[in-house]
Jmol script that loads the backbone (N, CA, C; Angstrom):
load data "model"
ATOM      1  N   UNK A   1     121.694 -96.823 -31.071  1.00  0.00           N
ATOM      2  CA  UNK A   1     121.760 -95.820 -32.118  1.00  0.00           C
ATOM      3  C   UNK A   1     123.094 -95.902 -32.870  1.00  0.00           C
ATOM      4  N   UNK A   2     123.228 -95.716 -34.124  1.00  0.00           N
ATOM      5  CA  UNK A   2     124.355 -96.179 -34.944  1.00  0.00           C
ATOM      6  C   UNK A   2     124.769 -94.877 -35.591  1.00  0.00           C
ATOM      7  N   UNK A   3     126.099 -94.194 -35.367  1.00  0.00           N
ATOM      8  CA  UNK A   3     126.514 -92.850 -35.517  1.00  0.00           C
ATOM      9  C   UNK A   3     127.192 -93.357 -36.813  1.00  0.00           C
ATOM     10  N   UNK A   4     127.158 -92.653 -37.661  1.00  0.00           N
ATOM     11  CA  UNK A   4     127.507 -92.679 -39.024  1.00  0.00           C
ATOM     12  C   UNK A   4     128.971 -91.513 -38.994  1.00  0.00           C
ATOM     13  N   UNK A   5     129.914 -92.108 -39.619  1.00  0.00           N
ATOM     14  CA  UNK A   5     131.299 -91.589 -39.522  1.00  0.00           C
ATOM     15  C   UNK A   5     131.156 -90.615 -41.191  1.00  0.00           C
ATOM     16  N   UNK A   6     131.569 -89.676 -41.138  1.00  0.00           N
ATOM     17  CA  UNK A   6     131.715 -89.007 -42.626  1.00  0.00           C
ATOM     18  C   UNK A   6     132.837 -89.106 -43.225  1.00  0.00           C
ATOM     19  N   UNK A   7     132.637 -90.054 -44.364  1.00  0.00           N
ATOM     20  CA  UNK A   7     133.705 -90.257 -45.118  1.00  0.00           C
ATOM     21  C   UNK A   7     134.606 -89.293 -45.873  1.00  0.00           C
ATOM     22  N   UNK A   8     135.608 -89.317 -45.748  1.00  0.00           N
ATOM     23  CA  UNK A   8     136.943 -88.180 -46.270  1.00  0.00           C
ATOM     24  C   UNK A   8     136.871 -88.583 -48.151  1.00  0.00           C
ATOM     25  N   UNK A   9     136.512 -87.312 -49.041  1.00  0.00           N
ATOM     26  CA  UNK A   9     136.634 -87.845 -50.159  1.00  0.00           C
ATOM     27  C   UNK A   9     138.095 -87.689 -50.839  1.00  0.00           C
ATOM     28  N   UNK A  10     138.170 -88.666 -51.496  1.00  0.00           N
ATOM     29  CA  UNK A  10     139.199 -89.092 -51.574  1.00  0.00           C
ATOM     30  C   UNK A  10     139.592 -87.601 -52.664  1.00  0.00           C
ATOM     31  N   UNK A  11     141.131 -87.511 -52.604  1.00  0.00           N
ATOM     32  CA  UNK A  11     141.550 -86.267 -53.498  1.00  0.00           C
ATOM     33  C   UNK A  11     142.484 -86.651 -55.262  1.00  0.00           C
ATOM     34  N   UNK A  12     141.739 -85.954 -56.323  1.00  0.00           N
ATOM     35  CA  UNK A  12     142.226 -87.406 -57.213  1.00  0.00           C
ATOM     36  C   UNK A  12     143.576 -85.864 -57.542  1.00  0.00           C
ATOM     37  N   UNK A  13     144.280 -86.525 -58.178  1.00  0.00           N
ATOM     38  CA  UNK A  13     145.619 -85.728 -58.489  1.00  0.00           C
ATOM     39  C   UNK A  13     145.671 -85.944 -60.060  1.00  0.00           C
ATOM     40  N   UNK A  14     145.983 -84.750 -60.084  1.00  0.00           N
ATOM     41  CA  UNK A  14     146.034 -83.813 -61.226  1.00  0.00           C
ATOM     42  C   UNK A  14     147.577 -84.548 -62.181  1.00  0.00           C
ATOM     43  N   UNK A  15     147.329 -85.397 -63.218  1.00  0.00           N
ATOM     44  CA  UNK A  15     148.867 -85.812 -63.944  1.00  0.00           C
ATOM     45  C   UNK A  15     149.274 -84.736 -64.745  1.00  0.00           C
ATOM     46  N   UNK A  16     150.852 -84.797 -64.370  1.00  0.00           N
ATOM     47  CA  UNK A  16     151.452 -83.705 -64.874  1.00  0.00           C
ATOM     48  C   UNK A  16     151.833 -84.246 -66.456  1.00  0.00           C
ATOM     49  N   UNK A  17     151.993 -83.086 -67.582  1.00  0.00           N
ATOM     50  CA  UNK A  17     152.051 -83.113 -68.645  1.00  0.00           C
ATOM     51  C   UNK A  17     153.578 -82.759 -68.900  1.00  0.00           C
ATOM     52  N   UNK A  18     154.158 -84.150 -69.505  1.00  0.00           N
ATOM     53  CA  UNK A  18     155.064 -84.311 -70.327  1.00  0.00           C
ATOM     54  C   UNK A  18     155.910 -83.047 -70.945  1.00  0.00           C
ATOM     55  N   UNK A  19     156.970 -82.524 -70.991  1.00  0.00           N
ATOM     56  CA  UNK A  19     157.403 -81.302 -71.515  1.00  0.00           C
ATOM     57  C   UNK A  19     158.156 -82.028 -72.685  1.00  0.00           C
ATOM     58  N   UNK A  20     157.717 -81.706 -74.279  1.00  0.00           N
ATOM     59  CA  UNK A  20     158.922 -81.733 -75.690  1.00  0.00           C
ATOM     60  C   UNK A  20     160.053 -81.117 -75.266  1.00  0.00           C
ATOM     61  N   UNK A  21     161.211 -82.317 -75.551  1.00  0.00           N
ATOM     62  CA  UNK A  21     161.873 -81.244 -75.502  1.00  0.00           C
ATOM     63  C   UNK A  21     162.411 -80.639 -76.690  1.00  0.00           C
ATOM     64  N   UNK A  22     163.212 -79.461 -76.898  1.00  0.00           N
ATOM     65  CA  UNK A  22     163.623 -78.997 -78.313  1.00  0.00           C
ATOM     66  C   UNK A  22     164.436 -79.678 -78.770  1.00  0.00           C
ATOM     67  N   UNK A  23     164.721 -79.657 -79.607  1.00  0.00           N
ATOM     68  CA  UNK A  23     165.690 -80.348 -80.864  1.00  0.00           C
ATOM     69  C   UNK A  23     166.490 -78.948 -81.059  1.00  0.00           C
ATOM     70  N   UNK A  24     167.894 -79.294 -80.548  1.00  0.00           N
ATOM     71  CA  UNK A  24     168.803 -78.190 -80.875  1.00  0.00           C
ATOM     72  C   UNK A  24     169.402 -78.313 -82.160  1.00  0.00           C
ATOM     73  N   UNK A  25     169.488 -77.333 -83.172  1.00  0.00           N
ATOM     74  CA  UNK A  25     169.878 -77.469 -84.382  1.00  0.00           C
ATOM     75  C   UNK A  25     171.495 -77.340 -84.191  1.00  0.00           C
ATOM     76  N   UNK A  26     171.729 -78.177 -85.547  1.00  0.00           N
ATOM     77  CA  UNK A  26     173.619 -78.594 -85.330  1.00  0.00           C
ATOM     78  C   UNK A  26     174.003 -76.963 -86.427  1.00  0.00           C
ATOM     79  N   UNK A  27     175.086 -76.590 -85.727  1.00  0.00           N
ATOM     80  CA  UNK A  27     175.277 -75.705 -86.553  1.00  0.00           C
ATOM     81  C   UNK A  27     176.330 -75.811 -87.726  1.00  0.00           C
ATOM     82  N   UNK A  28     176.112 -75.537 -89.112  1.00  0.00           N
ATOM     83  CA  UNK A  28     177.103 -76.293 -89.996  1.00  0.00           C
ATOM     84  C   UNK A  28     178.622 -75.308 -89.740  1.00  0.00           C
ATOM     85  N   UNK A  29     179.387 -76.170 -89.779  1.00  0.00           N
ATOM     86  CA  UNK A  29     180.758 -75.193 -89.897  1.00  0.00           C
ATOM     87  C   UNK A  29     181.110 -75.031 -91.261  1.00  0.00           C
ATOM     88  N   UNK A  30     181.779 -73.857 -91.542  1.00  0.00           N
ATOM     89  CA  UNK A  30     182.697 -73.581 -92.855  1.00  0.00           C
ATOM     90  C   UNK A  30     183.587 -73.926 -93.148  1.00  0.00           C
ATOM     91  N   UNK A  31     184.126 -74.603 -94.297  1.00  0.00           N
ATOM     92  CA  UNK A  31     185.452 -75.142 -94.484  1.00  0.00           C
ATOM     93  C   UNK A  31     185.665 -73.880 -95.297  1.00  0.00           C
ATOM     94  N   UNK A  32     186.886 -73.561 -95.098  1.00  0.00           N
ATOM     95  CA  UNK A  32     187.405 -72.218 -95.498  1.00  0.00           C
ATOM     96  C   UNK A  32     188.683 -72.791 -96.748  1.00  0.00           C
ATOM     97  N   UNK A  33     188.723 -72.053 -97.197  1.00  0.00           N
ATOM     98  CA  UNK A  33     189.459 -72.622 -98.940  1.00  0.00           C
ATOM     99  C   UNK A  33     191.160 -73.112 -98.222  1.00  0.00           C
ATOM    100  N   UNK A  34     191.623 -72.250 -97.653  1.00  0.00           N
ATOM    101  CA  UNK A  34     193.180 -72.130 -97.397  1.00  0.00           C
ATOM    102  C   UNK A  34     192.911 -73.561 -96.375  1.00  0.00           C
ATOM    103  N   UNK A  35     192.273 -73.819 -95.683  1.00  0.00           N
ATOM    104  CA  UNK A  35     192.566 -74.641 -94.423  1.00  0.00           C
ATOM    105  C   UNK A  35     192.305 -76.109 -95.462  1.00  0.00           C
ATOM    106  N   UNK A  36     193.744 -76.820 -95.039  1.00  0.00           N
ATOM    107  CA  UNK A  36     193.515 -78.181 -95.974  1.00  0.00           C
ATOM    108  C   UNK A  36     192.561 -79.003 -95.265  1.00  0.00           C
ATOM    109  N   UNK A  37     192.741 -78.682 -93.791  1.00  0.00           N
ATOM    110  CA  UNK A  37     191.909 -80.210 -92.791  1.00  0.00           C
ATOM    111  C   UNK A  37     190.652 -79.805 -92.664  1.00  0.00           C
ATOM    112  N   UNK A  38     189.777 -81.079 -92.988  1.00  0.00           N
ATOM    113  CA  UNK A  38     188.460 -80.959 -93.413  1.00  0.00           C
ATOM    114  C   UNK A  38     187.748 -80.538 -91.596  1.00  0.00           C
ATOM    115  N   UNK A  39     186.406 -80.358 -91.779  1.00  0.00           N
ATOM    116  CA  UNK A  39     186.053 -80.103 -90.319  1.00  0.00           C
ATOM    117  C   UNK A  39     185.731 -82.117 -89.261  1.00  0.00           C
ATOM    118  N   UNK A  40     186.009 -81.343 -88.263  1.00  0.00           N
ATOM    119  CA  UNK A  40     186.061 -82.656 -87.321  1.00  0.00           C
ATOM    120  C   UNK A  40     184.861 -83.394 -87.803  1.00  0.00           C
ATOM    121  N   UNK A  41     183.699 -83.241 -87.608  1.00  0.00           N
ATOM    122  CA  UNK A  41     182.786 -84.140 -88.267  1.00  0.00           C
ATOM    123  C   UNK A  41     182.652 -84.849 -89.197  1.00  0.00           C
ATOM    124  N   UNK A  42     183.394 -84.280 -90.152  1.00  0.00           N
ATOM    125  CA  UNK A  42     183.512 -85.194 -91.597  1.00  0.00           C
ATOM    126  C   UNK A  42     184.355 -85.812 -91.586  1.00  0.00           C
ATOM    127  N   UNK A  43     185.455 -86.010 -90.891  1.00  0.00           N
ATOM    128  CA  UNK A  43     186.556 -86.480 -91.046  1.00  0.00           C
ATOM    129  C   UNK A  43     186.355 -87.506 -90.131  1.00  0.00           C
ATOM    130  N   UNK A  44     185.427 -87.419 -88.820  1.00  0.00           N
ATOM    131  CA  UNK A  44     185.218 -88.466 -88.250  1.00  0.00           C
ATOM    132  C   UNK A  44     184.240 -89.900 -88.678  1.00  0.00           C
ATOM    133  N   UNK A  45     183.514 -89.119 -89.746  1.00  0.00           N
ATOM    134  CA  UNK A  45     182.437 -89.693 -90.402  1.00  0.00           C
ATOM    135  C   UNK A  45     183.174 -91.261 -91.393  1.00  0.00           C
ATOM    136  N   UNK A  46     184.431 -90.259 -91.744  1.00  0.00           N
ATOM    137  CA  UNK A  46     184.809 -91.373 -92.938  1.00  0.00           C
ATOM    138  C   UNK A  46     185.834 -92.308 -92.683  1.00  0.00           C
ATOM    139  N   UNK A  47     186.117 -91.803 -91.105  1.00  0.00           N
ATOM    140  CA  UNK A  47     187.181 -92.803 -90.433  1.00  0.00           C
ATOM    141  C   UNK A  47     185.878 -93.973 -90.075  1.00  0.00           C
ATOM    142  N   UNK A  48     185.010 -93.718 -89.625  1.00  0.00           N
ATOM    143  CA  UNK A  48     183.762 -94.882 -89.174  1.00  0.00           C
ATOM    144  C   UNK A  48     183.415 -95.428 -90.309  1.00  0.00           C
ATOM    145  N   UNK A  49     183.440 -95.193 -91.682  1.00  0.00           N
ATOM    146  CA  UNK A  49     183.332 -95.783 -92.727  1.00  0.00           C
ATOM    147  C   UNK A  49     184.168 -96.712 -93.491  1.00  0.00           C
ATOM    148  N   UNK A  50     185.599 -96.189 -93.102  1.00  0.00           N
ATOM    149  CA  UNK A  50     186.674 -96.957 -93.591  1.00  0.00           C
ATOM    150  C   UNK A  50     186.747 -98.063 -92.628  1.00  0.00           C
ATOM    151  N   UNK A  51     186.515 -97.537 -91.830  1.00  0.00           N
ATOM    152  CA  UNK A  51     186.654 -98.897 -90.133  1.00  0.00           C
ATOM    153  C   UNK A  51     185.625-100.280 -90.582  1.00  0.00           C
ATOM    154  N   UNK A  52     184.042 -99.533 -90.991  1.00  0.00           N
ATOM    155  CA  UNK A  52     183.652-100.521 -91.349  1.00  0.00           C
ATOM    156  C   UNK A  52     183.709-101.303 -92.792  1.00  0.00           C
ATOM    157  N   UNK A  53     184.363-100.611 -93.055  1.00  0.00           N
ATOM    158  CA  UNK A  53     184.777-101.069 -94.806  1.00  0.00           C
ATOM    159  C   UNK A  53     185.759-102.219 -94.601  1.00  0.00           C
ATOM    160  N   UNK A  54     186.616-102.150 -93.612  1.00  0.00           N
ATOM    161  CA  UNK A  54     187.638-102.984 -93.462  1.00  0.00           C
ATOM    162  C   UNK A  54     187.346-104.453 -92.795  1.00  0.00           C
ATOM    163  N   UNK A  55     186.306-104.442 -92.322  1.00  0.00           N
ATOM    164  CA  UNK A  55     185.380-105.556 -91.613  1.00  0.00           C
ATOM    165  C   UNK A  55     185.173-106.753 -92.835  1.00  0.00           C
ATOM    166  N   UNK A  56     184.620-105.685 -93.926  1.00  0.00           N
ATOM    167  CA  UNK A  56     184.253-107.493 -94.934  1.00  0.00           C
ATOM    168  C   UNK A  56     185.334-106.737 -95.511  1.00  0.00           C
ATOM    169  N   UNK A  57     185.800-108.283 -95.704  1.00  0.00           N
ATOM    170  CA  UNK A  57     186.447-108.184 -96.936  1.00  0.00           C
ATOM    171  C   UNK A  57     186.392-109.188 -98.012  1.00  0.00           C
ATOM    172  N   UNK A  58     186.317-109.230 -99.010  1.00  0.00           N
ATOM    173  CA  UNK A  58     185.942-109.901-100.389  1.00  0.00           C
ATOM    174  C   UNK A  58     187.285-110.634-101.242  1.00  0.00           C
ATOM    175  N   UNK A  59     187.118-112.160-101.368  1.00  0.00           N
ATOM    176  CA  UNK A  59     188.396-112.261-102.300  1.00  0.00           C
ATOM    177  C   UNK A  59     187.830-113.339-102.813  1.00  0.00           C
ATOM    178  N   UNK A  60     187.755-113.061-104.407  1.00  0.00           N
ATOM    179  CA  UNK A  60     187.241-113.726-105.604  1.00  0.00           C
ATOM    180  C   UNK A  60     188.619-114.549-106.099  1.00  0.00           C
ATOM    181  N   UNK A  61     188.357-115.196-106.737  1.00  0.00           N
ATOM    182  CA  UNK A  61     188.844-116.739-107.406  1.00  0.00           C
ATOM    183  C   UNK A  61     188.635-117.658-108.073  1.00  0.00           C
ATOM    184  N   UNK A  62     189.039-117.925-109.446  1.00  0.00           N
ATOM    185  CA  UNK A  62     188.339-118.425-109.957  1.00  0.00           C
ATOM    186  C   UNK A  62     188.624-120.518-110.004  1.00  0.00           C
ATOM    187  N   UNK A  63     187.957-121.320-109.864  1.00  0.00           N
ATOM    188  CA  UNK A  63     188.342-122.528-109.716  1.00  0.00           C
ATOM    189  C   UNK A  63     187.740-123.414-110.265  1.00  0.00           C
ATOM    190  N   UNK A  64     188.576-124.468-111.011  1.00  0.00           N
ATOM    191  CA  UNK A  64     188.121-125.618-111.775  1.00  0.00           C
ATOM    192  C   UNK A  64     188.209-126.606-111.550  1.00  0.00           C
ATOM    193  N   UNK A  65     187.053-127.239-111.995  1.00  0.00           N
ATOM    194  CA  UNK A  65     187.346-128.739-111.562  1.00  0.00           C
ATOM    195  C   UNK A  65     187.853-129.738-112.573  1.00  0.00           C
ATOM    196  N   UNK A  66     188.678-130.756-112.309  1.00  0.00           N
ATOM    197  CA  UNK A  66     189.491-131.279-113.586  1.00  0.00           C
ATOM    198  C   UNK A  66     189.136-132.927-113.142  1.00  0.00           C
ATOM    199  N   UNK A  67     187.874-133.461-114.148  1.00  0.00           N
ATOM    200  CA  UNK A  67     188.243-134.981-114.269  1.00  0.00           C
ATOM    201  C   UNK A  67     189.373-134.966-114.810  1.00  0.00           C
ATOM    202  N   UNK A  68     189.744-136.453-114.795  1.00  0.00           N
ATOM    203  CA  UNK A  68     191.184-137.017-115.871  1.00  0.00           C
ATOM    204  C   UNK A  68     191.263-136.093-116.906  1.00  0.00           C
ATOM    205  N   UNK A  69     192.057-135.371-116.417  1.00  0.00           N
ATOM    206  CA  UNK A  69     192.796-134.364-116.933  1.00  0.00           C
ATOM    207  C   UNK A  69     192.404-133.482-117.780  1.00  0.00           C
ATOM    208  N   UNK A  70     190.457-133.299-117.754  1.00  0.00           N
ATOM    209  CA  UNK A  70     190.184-132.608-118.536  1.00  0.00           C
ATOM    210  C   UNK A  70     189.148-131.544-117.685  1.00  0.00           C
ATOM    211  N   UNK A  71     189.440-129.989-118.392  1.00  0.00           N
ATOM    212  CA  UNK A  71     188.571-129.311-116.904  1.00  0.00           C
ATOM    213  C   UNK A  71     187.139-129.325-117.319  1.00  0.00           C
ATOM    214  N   UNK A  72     186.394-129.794-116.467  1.00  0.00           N
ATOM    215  CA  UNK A  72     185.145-129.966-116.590  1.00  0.00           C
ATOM    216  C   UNK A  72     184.287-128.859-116.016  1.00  0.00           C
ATOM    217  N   UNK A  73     184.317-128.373-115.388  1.00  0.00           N
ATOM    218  CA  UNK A  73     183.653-126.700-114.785  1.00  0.00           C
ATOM    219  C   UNK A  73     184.585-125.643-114.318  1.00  0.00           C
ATOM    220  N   UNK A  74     184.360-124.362-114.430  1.00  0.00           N
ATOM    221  CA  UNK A  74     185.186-123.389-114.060  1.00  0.00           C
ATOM    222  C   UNK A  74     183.897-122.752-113.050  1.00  0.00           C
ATOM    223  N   UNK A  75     184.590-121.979-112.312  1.00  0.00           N
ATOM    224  CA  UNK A  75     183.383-121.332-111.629  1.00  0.00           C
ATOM    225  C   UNK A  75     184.421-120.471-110.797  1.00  0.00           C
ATOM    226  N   UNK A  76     183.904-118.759-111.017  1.00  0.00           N
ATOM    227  CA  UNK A  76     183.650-117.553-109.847  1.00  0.00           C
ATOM    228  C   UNK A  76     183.600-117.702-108.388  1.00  0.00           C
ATOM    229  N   UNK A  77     184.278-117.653-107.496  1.00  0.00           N
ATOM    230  CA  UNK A  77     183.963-118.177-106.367  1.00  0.00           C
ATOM    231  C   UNK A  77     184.155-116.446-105.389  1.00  0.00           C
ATOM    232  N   UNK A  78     183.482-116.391-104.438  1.00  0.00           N
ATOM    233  CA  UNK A  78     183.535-115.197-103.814  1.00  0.00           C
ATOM    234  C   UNK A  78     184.165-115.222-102.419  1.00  0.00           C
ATOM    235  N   UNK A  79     184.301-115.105-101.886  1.00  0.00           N
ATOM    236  CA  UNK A  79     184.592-115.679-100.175  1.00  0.00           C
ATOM    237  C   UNK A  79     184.277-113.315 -99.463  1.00  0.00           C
ATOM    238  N   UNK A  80     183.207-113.882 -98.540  1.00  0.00           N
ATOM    239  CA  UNK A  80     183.007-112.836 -97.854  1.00  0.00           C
ATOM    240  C   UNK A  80     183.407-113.006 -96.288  1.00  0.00           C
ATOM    241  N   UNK A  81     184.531-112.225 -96.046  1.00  0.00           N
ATOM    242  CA  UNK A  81     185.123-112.839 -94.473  1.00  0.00           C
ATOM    243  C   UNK A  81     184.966-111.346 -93.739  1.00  0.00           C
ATOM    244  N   UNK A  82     184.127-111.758 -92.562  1.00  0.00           N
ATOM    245  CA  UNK A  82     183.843-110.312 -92.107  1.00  0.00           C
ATOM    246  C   UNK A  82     184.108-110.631 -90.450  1.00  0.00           C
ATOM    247  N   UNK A  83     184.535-109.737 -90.513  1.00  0.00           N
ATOM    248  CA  UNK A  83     185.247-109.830 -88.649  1.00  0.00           C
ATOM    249  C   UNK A  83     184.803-108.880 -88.099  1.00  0.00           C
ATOM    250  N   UNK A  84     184.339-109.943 -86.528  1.00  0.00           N
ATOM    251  CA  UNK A  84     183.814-109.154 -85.759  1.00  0.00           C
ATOM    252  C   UNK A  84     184.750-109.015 -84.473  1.00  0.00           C
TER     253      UNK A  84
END
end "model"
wireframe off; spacefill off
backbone 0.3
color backbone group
């Protein structure tokens, strides 16, 4: 005689749902008339701008070419040198 075992059903699990999170709003500060120094944010903004401004830098020139002694092309020349 062949006793039959009762199978355990299996338990399926419940996936948990993702929580948004909020987006905290930046709060603007006031630059107030009397105070000369701008607020920290802006001032940090344009130091990262000048920083990368200073990276290329550009130097034009203009140069000719001279068969026997006569100039045969002029030409604009640009040179973009950017450091990393």
């Amino acid at each position: 005689m062949v006793v039959k075992k009762n199978k355990k059903k299996k338990r399926k699990r419940k996936k948990k749902k993702k929580k948004k999170k909020k987006k905290k709003k930046k709060k603007k500060k006031k630059n107030s008339i009397n105070n000369n120094n701008s607020s920290s944010s802006n001032s940090s903004s344009t130091n990262n701008y000048k920083k990368r401004k200073q990276k290329h830098t550009a130097v034009t020139f203009n140069s000719s070419f001279i068969n026997n002694g006569i100039v045969s092309t002029t030409m604009k020349v640009t040179l973009t040198f950017i450091w990393v």
